[in-house]
VOBA-1610 file (N, C-alpha, C; in pm, whole numbers, padded with zeros to 5 digits, always signed):
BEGIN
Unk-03102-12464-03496Unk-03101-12350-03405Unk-03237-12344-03336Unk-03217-12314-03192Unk-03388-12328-03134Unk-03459-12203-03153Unk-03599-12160-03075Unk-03627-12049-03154Unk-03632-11942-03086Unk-03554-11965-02922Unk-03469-11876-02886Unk-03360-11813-02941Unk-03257-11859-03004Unk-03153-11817-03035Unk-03181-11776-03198Unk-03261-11811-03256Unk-03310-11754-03369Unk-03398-11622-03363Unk-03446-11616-03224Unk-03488-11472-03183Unk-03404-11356-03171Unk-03290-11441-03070Unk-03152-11303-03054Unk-03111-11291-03192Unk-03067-11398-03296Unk-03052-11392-03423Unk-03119-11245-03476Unk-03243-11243-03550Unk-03321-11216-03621Unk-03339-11057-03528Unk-03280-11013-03444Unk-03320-10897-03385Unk-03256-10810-03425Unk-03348-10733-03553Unk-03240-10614-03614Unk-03322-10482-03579Unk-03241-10409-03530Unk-03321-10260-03518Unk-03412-10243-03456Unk-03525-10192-03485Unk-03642-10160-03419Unk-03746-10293-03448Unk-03700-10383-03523Unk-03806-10473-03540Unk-03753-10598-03454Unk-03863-10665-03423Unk-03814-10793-03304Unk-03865-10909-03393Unk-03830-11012-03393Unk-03836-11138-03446Unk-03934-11224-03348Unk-03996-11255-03379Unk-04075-11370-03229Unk-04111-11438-03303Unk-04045-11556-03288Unk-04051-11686-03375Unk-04140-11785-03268Unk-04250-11849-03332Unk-04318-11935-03302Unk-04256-12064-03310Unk-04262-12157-03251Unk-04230-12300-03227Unk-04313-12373-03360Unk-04272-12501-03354Unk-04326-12557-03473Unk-04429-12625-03360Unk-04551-12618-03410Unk-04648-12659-03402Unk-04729-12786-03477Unk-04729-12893-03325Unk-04780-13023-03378Unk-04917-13063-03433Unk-04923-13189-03514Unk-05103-13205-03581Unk-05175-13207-03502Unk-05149-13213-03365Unk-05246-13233-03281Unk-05282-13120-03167Unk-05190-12990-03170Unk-05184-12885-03141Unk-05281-12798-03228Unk-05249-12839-03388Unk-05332-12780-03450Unk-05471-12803-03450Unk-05527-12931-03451Unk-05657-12947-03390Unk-05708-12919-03273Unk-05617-12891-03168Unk-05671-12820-03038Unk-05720-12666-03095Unk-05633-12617-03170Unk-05623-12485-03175Unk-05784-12463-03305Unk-05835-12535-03346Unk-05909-12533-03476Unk-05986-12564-03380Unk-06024-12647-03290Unk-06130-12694-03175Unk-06201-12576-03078Unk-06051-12465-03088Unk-06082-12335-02998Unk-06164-12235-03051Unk-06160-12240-03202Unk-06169-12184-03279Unk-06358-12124-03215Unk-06426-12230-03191Unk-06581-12271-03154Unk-06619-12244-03031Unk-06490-12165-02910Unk-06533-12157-02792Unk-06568-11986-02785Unk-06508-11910-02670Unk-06565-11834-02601Unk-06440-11700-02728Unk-06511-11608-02741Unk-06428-11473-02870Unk-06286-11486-02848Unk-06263-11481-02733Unk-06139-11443-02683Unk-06027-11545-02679Unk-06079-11673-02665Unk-06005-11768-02722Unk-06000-11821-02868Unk-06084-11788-02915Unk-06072-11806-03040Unk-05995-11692-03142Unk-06038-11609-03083Unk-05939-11455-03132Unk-05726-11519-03122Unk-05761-11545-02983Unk-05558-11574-02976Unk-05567-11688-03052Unk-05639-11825-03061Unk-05646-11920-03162Unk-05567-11898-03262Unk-05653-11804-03318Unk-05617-11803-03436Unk-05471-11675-03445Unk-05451-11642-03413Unk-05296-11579-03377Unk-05241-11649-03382Unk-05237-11773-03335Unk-05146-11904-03332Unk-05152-11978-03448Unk-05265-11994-03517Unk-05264-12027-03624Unk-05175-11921-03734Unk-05242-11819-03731Unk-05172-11704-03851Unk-05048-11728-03836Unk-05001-11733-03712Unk-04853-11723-03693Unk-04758-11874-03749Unk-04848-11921-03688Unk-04784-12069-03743Unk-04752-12103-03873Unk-04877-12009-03964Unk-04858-12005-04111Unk-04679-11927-04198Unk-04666-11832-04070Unk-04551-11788-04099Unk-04550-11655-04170Unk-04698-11588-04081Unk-04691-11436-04087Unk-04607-11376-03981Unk-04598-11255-04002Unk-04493-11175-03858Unk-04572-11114-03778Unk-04536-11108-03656Unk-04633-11004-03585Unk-04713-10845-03643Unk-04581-10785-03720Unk-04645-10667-03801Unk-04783-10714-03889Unk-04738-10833-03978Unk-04878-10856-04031Unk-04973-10889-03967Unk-04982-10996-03812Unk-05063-11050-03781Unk-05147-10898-03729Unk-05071-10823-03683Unk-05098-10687-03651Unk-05230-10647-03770Unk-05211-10612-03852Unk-05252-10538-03998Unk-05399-10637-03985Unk-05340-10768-03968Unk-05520-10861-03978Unk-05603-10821-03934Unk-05539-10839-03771Unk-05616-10855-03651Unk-05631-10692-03552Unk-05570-10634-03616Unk-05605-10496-03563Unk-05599-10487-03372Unk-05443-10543-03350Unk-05399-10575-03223Unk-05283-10517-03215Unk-05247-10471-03097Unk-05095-10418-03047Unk-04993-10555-03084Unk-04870-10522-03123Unk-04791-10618-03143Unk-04743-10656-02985Unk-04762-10638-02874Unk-04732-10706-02741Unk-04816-10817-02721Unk-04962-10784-02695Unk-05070-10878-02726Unk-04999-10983-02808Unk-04975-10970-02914Unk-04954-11094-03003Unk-04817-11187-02998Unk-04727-11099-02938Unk-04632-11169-02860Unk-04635-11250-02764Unk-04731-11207-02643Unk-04773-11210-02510Unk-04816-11367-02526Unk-04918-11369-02662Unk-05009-11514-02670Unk-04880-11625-02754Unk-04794-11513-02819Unk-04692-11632-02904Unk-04624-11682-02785Unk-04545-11615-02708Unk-04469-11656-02598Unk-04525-11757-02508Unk-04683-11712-02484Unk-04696-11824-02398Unk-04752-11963-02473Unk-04757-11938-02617Unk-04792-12061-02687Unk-04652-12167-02658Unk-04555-12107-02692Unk-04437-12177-02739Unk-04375-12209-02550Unk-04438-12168-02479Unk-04427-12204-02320Unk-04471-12319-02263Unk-04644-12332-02333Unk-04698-12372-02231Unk-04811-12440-02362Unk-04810-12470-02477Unk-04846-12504-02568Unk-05011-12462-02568Unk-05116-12521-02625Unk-05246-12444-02596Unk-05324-12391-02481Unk-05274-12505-02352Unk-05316-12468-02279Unk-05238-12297-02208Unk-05150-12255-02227Unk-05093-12092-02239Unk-05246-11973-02295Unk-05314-12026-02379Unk-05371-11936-02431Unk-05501-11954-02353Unk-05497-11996-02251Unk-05630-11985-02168Unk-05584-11884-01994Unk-05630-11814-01987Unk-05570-11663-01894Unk-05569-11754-01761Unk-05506-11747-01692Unk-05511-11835-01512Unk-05469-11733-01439Unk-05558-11768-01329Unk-05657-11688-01218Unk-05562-11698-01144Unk-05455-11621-01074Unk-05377-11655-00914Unk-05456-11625-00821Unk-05483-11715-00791Unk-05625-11676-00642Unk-05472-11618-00517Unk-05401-11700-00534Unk-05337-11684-00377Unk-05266-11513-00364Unk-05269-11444-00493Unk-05210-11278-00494Unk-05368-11194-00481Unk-05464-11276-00477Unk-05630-11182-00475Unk-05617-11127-00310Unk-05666-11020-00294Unk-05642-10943-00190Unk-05778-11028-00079Unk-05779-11072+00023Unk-05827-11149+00113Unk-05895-11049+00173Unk-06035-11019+00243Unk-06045-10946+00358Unk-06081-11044+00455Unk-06037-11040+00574Unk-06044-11110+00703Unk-06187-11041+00753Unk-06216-11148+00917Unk-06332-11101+00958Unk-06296-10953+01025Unk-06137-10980+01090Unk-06105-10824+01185Unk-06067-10748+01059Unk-06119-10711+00953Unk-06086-10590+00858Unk-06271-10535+00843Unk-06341-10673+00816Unk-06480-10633+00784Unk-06530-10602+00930Unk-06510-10613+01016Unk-06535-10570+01138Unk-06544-10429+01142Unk-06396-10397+01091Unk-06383-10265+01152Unk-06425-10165+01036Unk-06456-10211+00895Unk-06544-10121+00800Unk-06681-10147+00845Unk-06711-10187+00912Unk-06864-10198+00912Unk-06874-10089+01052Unk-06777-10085+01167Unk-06720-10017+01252Unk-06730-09878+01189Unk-06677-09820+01125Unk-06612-09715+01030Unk-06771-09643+01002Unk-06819-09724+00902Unk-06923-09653+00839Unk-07027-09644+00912Unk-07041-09713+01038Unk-07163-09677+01184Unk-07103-09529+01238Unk-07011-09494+01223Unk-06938-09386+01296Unk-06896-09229+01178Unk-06951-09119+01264Unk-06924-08984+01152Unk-06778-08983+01128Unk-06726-08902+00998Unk-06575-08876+01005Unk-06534-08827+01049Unk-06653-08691+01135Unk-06598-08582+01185Unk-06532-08675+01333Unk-06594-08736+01411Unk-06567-08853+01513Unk-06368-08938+01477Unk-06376-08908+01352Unk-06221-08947+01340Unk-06118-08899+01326Unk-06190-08745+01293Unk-06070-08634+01292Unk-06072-08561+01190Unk-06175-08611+01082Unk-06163-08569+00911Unk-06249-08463+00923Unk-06235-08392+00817Unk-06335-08233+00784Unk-06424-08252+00678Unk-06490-08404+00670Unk-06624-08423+00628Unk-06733-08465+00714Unk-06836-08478+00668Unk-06953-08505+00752Unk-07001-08652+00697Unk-06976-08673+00587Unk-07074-08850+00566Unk-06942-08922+00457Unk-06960-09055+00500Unk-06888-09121+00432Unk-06901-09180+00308Unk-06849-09166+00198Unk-06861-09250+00059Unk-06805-09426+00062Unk-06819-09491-00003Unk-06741-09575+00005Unk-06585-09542-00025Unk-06584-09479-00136Unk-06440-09463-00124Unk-06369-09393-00008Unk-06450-09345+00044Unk-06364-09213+00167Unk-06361-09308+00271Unk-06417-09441+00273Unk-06419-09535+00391Unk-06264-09621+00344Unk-06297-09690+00233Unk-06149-09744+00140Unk-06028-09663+00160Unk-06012-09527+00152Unk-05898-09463+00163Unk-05884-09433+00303Unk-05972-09450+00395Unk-05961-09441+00512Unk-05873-09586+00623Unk-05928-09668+00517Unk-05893-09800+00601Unk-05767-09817+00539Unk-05718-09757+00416Unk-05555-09791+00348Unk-05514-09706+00445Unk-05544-09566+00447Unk-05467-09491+00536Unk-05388-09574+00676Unk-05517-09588+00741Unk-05522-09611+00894Unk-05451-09748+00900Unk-05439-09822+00772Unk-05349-09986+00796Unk-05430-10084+00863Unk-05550-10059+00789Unk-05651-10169+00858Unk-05682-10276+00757Unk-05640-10242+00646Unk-05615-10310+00484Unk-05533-10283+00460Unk-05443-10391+00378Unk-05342-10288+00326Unk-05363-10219+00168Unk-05449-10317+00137Unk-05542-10251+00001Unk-05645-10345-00004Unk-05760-10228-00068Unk-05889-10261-00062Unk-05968-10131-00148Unk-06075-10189-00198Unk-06114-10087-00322Unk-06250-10042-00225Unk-06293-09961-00295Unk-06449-09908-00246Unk-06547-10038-00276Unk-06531-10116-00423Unk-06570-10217-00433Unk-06633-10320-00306Unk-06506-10325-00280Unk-06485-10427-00141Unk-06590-10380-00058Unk-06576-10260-00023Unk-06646-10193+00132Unk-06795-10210+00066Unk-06827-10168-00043Unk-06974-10240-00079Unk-07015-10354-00050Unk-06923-10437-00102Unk-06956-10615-00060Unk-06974-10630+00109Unk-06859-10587+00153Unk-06860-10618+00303Unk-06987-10578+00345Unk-07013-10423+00330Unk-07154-10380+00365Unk-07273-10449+00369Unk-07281-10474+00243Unk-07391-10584+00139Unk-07454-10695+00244Unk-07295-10778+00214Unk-07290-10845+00335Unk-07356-10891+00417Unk-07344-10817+00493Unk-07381-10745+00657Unk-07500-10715+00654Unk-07563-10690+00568Unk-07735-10615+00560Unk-07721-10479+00570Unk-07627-10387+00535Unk-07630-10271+00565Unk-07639-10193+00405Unk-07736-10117+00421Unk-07799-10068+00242Unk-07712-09935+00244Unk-07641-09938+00149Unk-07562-09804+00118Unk-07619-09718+00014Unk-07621-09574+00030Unk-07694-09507-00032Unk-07572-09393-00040Unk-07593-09306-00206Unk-07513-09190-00221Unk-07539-09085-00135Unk-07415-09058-00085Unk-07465-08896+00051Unk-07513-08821-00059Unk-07619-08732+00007Unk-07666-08585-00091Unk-07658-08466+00037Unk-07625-08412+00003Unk-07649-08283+00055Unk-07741-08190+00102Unk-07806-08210+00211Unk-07919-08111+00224Unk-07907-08038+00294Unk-07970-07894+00272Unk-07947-07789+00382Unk-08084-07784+00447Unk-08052-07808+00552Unk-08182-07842+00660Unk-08138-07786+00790Unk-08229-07699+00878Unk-08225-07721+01001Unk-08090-07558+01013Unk-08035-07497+01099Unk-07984-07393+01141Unk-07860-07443+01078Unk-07809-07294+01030Unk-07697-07279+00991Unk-07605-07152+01040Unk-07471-07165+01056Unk-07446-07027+01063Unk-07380-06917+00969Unk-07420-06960+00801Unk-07418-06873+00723Unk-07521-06769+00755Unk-07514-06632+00718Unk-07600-06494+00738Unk-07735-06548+00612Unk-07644-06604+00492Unk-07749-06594+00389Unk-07800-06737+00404Unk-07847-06807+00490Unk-07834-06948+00497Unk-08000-06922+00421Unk-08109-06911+00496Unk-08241-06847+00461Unk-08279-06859+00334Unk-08160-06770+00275Unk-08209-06746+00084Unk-08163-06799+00002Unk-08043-06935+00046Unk-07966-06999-00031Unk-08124-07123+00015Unk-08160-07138+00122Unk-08211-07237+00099Unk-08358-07219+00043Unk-08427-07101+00034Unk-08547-07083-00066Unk-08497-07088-00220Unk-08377-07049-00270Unk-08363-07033-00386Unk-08334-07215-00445Unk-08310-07316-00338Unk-08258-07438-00375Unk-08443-07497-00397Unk-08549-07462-00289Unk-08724-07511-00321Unk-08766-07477-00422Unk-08731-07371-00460Unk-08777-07294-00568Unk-08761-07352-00700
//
């Protein structure tokens, strides 16, 4: 029986069966080889090992002080994709791209007030630039992150807005709100 169908098998109740593949001598020395690299591979390593020994996820659980998905996650892709599964891969081609006409127009954006765009603030954050450019469909996503880099970039030094009350206001108490802020 393969160790698919020994999975649907073994599925009673609330507990799930995730049967590991039999694992070759030379799988096992990859996996004992991992043992010496970077925590995180050596951490699922040895998941593969425990497991191989013919503990269950609940126990490997109890060892390793891990969610039983995690330990599925690394069994499944052991028995997929053999050791090389337990090393994480990067999809560059789903990473969100910014073009030159997106950094254009954030660098556009943050030369320009919000009040100038219609908004009822006065200075821009990075994020209020980010949610501005998802809004407006000039990205279709893009983090504040991003608008830093682009900035960066560019030579343009971003600094946290602060608030100052300077210069005429047309509050009555403007005067004593702003001696009580020197004070």
């Amino acid at each position: 029986m393969s160790y698919k169908a020994l999975a649907r098998h073994h599925y009673r109740g609330y507990v799930r069966y995730t049967p590991i593949r039999n694992v070759s001598d030379k799988e096992k020395e990859e996996l004992y080889d991992m043992l010496d690299t970077k925590p995180e591979i050596k951490y699922r390593a040895k998941i593969i090992l425990v497991a191989a020994e013919g503990y269950t996820v609940p126990e490997i659980r109890e060892m390793t002080n891990t969610y039983d998905k995690t330990i599925r996650k690394w069994i499944h892709r052991f028995n997929n994709k053999g050791t090389k599964g337990l090393f994480t891969e990067i999809d560059y081609s789903r990473m969100i791209k910014v073009d030159d006409k997106v950094k254009r127009e954030i660098l556009r954006i943050s030369s320009t007030s919000p009040r100038t765009q219609g908004l009822k603030f006065s200075t821009w954050s990075l994020r209020s630039i980010a949610g501005y450019a998802r809004e407006r469909k000039i990205a279709k996503s893009i983090s504040h992150t991003t608008v830093r880099n682009v900035l960066r970039d560019n030579g343009v030094e971003w600094r946290n807005s602060k608030t100052i009350l300077a210069g005429k206001s047309r509050d009555p108490e403007y005067d004593l709100k702003k001696s009580i802020l020197k004070s």
